[in-house]
N, C-alpha and C positions, 0 to 999 in steps of 0.2 A: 458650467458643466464640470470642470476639472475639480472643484470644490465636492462636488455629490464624491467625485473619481475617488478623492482622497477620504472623504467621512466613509466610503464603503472599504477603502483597504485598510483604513483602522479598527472598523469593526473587524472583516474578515482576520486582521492579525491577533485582535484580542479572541475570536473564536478557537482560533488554532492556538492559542496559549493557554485558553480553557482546557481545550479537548486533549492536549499533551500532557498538560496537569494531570486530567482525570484519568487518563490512560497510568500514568504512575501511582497515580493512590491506588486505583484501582488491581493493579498489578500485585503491589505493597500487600495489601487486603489480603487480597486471594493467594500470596504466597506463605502467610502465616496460618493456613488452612490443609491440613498433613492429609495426605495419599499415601498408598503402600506402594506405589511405584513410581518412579524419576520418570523426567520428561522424556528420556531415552528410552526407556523401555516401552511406554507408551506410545512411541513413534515405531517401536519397530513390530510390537502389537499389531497395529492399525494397519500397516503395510502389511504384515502376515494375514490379516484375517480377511483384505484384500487383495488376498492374493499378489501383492506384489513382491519381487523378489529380486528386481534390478536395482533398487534403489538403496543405498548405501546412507546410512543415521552418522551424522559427525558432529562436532562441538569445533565453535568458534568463538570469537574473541568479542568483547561488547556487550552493552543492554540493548534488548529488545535487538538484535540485530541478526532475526531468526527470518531464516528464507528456504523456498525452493530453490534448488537451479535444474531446471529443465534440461540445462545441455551436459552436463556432468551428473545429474540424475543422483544429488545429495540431498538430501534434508540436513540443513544445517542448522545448529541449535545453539546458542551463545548457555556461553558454561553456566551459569546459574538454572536457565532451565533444562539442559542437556542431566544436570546433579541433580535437579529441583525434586523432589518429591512433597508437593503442593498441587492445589488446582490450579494457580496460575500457570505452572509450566506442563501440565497436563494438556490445555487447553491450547497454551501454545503450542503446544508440539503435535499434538491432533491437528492443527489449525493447517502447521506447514505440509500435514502429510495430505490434509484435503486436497492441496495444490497437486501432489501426487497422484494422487486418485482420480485431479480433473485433467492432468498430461497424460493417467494411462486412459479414459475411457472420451480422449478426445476432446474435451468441451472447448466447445467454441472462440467466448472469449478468451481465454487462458492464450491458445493458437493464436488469435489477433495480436493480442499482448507480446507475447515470445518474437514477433514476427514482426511489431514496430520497435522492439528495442534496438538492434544494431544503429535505423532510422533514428529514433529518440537520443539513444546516446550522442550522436552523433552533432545534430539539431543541441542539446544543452551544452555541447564545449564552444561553438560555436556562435550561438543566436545571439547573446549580449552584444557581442561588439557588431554584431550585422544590424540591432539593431539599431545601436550608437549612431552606428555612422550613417546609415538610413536616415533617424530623425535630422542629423545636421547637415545631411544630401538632400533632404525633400524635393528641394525645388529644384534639382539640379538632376539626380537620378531616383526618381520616385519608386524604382523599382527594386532600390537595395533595402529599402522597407519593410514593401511586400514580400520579400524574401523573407524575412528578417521574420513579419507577421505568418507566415506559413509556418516556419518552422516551430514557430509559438505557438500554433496550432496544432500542430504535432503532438506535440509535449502535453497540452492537454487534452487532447480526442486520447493520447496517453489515460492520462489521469481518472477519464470518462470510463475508460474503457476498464481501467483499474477496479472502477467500484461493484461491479455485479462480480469480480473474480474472487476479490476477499469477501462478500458476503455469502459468497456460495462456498467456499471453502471453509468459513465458521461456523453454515447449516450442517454441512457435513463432521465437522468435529465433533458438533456439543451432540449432534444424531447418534455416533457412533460410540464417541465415553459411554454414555447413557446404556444405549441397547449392550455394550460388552461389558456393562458392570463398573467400570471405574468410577465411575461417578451415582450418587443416589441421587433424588430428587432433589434435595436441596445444595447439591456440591456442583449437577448439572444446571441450575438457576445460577449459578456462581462464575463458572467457566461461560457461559452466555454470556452473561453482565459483562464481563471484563472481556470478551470479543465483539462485543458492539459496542463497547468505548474505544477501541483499537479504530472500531469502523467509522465511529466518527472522524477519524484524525483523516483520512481518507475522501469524507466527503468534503470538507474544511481545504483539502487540497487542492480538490480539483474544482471550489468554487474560487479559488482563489487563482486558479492559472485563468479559469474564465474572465473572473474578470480585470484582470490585468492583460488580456487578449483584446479584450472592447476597448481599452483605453487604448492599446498601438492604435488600433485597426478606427478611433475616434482623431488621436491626432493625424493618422495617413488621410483621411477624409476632409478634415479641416485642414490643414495646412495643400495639402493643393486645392481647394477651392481658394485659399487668398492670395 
């Protein structure tokens, strides 16, 4: 059984080394494709013309390390696409404000998300070595394990939960360039593309915390049945 365990976390690892790949050509591509406006301004468009006006556009430091933060209510934008005037950073920065647009009108999983993070952070500094020591407890305290497999659950009912919040935050972008004009028909097929190569990386994630979840949750099974 542990032979299948390991043929499927090599594929899963080479998927997410695809899908990272393609996430940067991709990027690459669509950045060499010229906009009359930077991803900043585009960001603060899209807040404007939804009406939002608490939310503050900032540039930070790194590739792709373009976020909401819900509790400081920034749109942050790493400097290339914060300068970018391209469809990639278009599309990014439409993408982050989605996130905005799903904190101001409530949605759902967004709220789940915000709500397990304190929980999830917490669970990833900690779970490695609960489970260490779990596996080489088994038979002695079987329950530092299961500890150990909760919190790894955690982490990916996380990751679960993760994937309808960026795909609905991408519907909302490419929806929104489109209908305001930033984008034509073939520049909004473009900003698409290069957000559902993002979303792959997404689902590659959280098939991968799954199933590295069945293999705790196989050895806690097997090792106290012997």
């Amino acid at each position: 059984m542990e032979v299948y365990y390991w043929i499927l976390f090599i594929v899963i690892a080479l998927a997410s080394w695809i899908a990272s790949k393609r996430v940067e050509s991709k990027f690459k591509k669509y950045s060499e494709v010229p906009l009359r406006m930077t991803g900043a301004e585009v960001a603060e468009k899209m807040l404007r013309d939804n009406d939002i006006m608490d939310v503050k556009v900032v540039s930070t430091g790194g590739f792709l390390t373009d976020h909401y933060n819900p509790a400081t209510k920034t749109v942050n934008l790493s400097e290339s696409v914060y300068h970018g005037s391209n469809v990639a950073a278009a599309a990014v920065a439409a993408h982050e404000c989605g996130h905005a647009l799903q904190h101001n009108h409530a949605y759902a999983p967004l709220q789940l998300r915000t709500a397990l993070v304190p929980v999830v952070s917490f669970s990833s500094r900690v779970m490695t070595w609960v489970l260490l020591i779990g596996i080489l407890l088994i038979k002695v305290v079987p329950a530092v394990l299961l500890a150990g497999i909760i919190m790894f659950g955690l982490t990916t009912l996380f990751s679960f939960i993760t994937l309808p919040v960026e795909v609905n935050a991408s519907q909302r972008a490419v929806a929104w360039l489109e209908s305001a004009g930033i984008t034509d028909r073939e520049t909004t097929e473009m900003a698409s593309d290069a957000l559902h190569s993002a979303a792959y990386t997404y689902v590659v994630a959280a098939l991968s915390s799954l199933a590295t979840l069945m293999y705790y949750v196989m050895i806690y099974l097997g090792r106290r049945r012997n």
